[in-house]
C-alpha positions as CSV (number, residue, x, y, z in Angstrom):
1,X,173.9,120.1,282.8
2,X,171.4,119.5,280.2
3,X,169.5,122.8,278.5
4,X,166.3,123.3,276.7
5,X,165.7,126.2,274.2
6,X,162.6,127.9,274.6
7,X,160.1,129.7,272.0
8,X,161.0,133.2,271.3
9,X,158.0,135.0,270.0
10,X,157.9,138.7,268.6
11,X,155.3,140.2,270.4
12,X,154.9,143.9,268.8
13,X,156.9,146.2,266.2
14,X,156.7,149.7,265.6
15,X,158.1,152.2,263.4
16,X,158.8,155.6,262.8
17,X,157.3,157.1,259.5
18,X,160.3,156.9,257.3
19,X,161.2,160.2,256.0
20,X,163.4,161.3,252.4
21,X,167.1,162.0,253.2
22,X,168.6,165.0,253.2
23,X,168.4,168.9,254.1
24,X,164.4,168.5,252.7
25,X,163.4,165.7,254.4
26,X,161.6,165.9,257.4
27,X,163.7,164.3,259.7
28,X,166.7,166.6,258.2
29,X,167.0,168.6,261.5
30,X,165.8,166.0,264.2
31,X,168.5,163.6,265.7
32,X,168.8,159.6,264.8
33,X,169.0,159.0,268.2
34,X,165.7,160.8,269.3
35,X,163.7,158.5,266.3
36,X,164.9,155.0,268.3
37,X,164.2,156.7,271.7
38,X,160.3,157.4,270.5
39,X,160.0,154.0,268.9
40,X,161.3,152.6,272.7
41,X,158.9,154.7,274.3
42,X,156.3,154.2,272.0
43,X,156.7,149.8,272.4
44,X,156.2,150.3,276.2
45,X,153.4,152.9,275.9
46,X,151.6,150.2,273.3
47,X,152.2,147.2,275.8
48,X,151.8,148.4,279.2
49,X,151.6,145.0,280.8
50,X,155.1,144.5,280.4
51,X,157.3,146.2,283.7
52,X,159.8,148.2,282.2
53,X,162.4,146.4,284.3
54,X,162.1,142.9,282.9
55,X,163.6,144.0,279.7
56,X,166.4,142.2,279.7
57,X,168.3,143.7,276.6
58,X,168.4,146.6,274.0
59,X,170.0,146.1,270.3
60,X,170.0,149.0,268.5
61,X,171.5,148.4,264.7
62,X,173.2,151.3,262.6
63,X,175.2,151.0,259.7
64,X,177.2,154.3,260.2
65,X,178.1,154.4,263.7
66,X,178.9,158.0,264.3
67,X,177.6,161.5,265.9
68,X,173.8,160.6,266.8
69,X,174.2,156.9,265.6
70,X,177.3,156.6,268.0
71,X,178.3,156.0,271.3
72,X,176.4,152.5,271.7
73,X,173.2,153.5,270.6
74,X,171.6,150.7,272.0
75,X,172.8,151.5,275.7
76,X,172.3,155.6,275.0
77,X,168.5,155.3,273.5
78,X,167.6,153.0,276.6
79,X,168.5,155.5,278.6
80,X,167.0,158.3,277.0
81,X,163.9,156.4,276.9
82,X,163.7,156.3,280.4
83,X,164.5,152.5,281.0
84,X,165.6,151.2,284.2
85,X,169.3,152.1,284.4
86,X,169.7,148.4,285.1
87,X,168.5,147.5,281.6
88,X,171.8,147.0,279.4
89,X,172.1,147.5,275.6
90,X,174.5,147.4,272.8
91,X,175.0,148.9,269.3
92,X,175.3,146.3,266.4
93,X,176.1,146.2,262.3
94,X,175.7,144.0,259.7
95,X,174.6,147.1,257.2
96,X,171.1,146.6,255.4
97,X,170.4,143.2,258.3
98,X,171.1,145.6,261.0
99,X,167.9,144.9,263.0
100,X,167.5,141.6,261.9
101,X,170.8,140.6,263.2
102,X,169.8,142.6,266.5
103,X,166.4,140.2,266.8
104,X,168.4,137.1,265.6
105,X,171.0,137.3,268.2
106,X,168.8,138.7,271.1
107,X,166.5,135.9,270.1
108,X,169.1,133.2,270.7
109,X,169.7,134.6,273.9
110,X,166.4,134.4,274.9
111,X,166.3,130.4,273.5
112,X,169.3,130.1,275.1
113,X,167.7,131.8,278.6
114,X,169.9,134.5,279.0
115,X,167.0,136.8,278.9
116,X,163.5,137.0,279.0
117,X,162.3,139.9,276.8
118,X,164.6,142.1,274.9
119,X,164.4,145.1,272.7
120,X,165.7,144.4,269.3
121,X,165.5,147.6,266.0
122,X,167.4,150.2,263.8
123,X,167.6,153.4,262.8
124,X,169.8,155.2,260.0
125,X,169.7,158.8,259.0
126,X,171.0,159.0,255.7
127,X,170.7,162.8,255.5
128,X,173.0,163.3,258.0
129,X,175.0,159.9,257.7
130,X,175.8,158.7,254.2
131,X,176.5,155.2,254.1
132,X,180.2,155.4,254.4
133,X,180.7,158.2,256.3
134,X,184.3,157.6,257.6
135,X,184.8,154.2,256.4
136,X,188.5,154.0,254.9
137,X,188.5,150.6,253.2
138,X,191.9,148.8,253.0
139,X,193.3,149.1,249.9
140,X,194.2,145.2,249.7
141,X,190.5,145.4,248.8
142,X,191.4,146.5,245.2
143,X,195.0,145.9,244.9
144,X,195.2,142.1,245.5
145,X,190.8,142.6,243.8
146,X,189.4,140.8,246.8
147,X,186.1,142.3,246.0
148,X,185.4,143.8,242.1
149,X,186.0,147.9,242.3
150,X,181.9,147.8,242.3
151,X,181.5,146.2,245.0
152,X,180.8,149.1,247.3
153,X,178.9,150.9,245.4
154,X,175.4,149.3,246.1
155,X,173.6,150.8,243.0
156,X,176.6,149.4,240.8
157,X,176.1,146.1,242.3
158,X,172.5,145.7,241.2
159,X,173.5,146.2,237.6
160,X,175.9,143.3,237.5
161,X,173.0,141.4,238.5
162,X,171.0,142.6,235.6
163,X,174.6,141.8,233.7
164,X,174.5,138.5,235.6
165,X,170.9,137.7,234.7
166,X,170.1,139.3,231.3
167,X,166.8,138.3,231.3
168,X,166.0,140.6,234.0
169,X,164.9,143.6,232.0
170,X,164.3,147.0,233.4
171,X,160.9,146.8,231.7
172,X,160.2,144.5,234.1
173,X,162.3,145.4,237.1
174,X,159.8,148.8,236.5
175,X,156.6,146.8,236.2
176,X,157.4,145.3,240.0
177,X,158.7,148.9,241.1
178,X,155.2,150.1,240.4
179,X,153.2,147.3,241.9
180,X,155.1,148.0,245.0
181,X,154.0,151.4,244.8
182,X,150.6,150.4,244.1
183,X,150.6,147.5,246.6
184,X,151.8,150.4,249.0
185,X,149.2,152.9,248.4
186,X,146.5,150.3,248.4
187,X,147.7,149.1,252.3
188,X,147.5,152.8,253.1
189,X,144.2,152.8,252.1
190,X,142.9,150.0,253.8
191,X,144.3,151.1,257.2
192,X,147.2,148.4,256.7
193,X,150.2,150.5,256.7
194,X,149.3,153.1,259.6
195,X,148.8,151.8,262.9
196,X,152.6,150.5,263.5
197,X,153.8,153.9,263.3
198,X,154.7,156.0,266.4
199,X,154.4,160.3,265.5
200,X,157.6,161.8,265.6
201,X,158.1,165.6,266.8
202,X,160.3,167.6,263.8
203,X,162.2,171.0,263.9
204,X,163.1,172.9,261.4
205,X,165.1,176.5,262.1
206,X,163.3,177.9,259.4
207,X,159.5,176.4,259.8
208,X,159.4,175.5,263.5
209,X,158.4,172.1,265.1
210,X,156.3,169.7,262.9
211,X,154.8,166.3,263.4
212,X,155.9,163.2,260.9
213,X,153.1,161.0,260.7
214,X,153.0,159.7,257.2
215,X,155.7,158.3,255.4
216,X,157.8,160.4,253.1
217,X,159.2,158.7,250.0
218,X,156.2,157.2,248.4
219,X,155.3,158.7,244.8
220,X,151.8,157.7,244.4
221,X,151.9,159.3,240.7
222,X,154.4,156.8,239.5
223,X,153.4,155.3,236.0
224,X,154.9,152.9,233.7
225,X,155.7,155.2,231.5
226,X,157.3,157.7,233.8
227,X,159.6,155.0,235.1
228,X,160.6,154.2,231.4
229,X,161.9,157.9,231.4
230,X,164.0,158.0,234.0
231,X,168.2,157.9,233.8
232,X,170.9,155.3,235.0
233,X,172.6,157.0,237.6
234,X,175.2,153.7,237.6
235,X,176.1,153.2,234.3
236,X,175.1,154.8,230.8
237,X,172.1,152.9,229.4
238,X,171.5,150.9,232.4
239,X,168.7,149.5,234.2
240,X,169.0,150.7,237.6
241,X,167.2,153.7,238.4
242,X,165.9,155.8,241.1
243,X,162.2,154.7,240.3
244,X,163.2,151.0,240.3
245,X,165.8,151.2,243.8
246,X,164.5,152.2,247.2
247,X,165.9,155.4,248.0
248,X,167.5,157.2,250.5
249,X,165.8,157.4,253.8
250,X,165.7,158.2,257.4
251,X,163.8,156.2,260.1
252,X,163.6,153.8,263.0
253,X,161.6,150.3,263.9
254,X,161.6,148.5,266.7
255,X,160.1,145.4,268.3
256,X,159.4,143.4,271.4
257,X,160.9,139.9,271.5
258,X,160.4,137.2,274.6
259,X,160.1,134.2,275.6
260,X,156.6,132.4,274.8
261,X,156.1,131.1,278.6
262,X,157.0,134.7,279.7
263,X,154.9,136.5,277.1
264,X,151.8,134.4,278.3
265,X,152.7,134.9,282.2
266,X,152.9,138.8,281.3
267,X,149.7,138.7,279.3
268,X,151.8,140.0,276.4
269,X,150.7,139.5,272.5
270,X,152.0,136.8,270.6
271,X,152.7,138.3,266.8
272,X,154.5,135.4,265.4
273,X,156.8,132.9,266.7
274,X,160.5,132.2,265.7
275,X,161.5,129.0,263.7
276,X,164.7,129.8,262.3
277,X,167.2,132.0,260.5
278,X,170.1,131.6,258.0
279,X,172.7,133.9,257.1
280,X,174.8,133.7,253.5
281,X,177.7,135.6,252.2
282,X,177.9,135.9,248.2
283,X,180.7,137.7,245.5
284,X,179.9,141.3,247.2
285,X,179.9,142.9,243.7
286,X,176.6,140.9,243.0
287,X,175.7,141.1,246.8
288,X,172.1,141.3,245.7
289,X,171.9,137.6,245.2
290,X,172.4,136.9,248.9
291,X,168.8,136.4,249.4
292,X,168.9,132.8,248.0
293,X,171.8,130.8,249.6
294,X,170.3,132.9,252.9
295,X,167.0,131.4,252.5
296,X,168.0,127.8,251.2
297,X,170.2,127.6,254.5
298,X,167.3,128.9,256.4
299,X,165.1,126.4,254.9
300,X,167.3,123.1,255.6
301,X,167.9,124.1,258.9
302,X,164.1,124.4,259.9
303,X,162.9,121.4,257.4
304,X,160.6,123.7,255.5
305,X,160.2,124.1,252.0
306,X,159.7,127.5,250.0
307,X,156.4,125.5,249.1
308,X,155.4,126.1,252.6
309,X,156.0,129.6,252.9
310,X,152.6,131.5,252.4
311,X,153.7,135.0,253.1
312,X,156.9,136.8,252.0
313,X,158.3,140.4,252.9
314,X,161.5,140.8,251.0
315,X,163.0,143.6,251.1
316,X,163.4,145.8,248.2
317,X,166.5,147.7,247.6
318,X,166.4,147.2,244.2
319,X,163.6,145.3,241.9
320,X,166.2,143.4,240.3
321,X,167.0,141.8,243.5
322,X,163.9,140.4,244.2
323,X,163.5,139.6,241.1
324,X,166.4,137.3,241.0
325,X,165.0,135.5,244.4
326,X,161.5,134.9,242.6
327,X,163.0,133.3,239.5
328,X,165.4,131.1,241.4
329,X,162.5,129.7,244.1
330,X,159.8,129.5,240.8
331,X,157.6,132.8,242.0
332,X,156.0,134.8,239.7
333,X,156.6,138.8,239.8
334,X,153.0,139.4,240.9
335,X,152.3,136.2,243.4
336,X,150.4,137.5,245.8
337,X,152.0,136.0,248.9
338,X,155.0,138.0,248.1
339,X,154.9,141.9,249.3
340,X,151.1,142.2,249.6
341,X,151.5,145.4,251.4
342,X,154.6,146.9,249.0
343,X,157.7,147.5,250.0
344,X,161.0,149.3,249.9
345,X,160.7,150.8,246.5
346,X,157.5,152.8,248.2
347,X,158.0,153.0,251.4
348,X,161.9,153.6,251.6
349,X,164.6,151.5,253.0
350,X,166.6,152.9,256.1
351,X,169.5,150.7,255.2
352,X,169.9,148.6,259.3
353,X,166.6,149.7,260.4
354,X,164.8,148.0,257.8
355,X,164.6,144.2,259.0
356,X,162.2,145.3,261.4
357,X,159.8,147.0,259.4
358,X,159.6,143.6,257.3
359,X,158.9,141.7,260.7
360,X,156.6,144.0,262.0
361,X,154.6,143.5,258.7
362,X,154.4,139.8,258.5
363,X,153.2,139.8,261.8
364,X,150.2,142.2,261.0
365,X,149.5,140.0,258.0
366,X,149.3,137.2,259.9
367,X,146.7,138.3,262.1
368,X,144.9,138.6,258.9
369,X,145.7,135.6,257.4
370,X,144.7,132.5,259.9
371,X,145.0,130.5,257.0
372,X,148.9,130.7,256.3
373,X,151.3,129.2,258.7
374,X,154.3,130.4,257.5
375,X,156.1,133.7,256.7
376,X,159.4,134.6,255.8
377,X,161.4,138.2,256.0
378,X,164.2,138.3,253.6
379,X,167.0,141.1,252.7
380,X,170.2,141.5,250.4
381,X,173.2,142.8,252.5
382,X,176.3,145.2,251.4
383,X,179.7,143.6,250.9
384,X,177.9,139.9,249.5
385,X,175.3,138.6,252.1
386,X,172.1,137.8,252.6
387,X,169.6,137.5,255.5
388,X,166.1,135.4,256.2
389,X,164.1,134.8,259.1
390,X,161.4,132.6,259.5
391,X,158.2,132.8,261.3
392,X,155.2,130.6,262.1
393,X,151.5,132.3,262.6
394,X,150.4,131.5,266.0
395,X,146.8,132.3,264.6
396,X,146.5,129.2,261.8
397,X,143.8,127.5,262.5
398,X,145.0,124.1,259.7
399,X,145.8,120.4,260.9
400,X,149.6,119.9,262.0
């Protein structure tokens, strides 16, 4: 029996605004699981030509699977949503890549022709779920050193790559966490950053019921020189700080994923369409790295070049990070095909929620950007790996 793959295209993202851990955040009394049930709700409600019963498939990622992030999220926020109780769903991990391992596996299904359209996202609350929260690592870990004792503290693992790159400064690892907050504010602005996010209902037992519909962590004020000031949390006169990292955060994203026949017999959007992905593991205590074997296997296994890339959303858990990917591929700190909107160190980085928020922003800049063809969503992933995705612009209008 001979097989076919089909095109998988993402037709729509949406996001929660992402919201500051902990008890002063504004998620800090509303459950994880209510944040993916709105961003469900809110991906039907956008594209009402799609019957709620042909979604095939719900992936819900979470990197600390407990209380409100338990119980299969995937299968309990489709239900809460009000999907078909014939629509199935799962729960799935791969820390940080969370949601991008939930759109690259319900994508292959959908190549594949197991399903037609799936829901793929992520949500983490960090305020009430610390990442960690009930792990109990083996201790074969450390006693027979596996991994280095630094490797699971993520913070600690960014300062071995300053160690392991000494040209990477924290003058300059500040310079690009400002520009992100810049690049950030600017998008705001400009009515960039807004429309993919879906208002979220808040309580609070003290204040009442609020409404999130702005995101949380940026500081706007930052400065150079205010950056310069700030400590090492890591390690004594260190470079990693909380002005330079993405923070803590709470949120969810989600997107719409099918098959390109089936998106065009629905009448659906085409955002972007799939042309490969490429996961790498690393040494987890310099798991920040993982970007760049990630996004050389991506590259060989699509025939692409990173010459051909015109658009890049990497993910910024820390600026040395993405730092260390621009040097490798040749890319200077401020090219502009890199981040145009800002990223993680503004915006905040809900550890397996984030993926999507990159995705749903490439395909918003492509809309924009008929002249680019290719775009690629990129992240660093705890315990040594790294994740990238790449997409092609159905909207370029160049010569094949």
């Amino acid at each position: 029996m001979s097989r076919s793959l089909r095109e998988v295209v993402f037709v729509d993202g949406v996001r929660t605004p992402f919201g500051k851990a902990g008890p002063k955040g504004m998620y800090a009394e509303t459950r994880a699981d209510d944040l993916v049930v709105r961003v469900i709700r809110e991906l039907l409600r956008r594209n009402p030509a799609l019957p709620a019963d042909r979604v095939d498939e719900v992936a819900i990622a979470a990197t600390t699977q407990v209380g409100d992030q338990g119980l299969t999220i995937g299968r309990t926020a489709a239900l809460l949503a009000g999907l078909p109780k014939s629509v199935p769903g799962y729960a799935i991990d791969r820390m940080c890549a969370g949601a991008v391992t939930a759109v690259t596996t319900t994508a292959s299904g959908i190549a594949f022709g197991a399903y037609d359209v799936a829901i793929a996202g992520g949500v983490e609350h960090m305020g009430r779920h610390p990442m960690g929260e009930g792990a109990d690592p083996n201790p074969r870990f450390f006693s027979e050193k596996i991994v280095d004792g630094s490797a699971l503290v993520m913070g600690s693992t960014a300062e071995n790559l300053h160690d392991r790159f000494p040209h990477l400064i924290r003058e300059r690892a500040d310079a690009f966490a400002l520009a992100s907050q810049q690049k950030y504010a600017e998008a705001v602005a400009n009515g960039q950053i807004g429309p993919e996010l879906v208002t979220v209902s808040t309580r609070s037992a003290e204040q009442g019921w609020g409404l999130a519909t702005v995101d949380e962590p940026p500081r706007p004020q930052t400065t150079l020189k205010g950056l310069a000031t700030l400590k090492t949390p890591f390690r004594p006169h260190g470079h990693v700080t909380a002005g330079n990292a993405a923070g803590l955060n709470d949120g969810a994203t989600g997107c719409l994923l099918a098959a390109e026949d089936v998106a065009r017999e629905l009448g659906l959007d085409i955002g972007m369409r799939l042309v490969g992905y490429g996961f790498a593991g690393v040494e987890p205590e310099v798991m920040g790295i993982g970007p760049v074997p990630s996004t050389e296997k991506a590259l060989a296994r699509t025939g692409l070049s990173i010459g051909d890339i015109g658009l890049f959303e990497l993910n910024e858990a820390f600026a040395v990070q993405v730092l260390a990917f621009l040097d490798h591929f040749g890319i200077a700190d401020d090219d502009e095909r890199v981040n145009p909107w800002g990223g993680a160190i503004a915006v905040g980085h809900p550890l397996a929620s984030s993926g999507v928020r990159l995705m749903t922003q490439l395909s918003r800049q492509f809309a924009e950007r008929p002249d680019v063809r290719y775009g690629l969503t990129a992240m660093c992933v705890g315990l040594g790996m790294g994740a990238t995705v790449i997409w092609e612009n159905p909207n370029w209008e160049g010569d094949e």
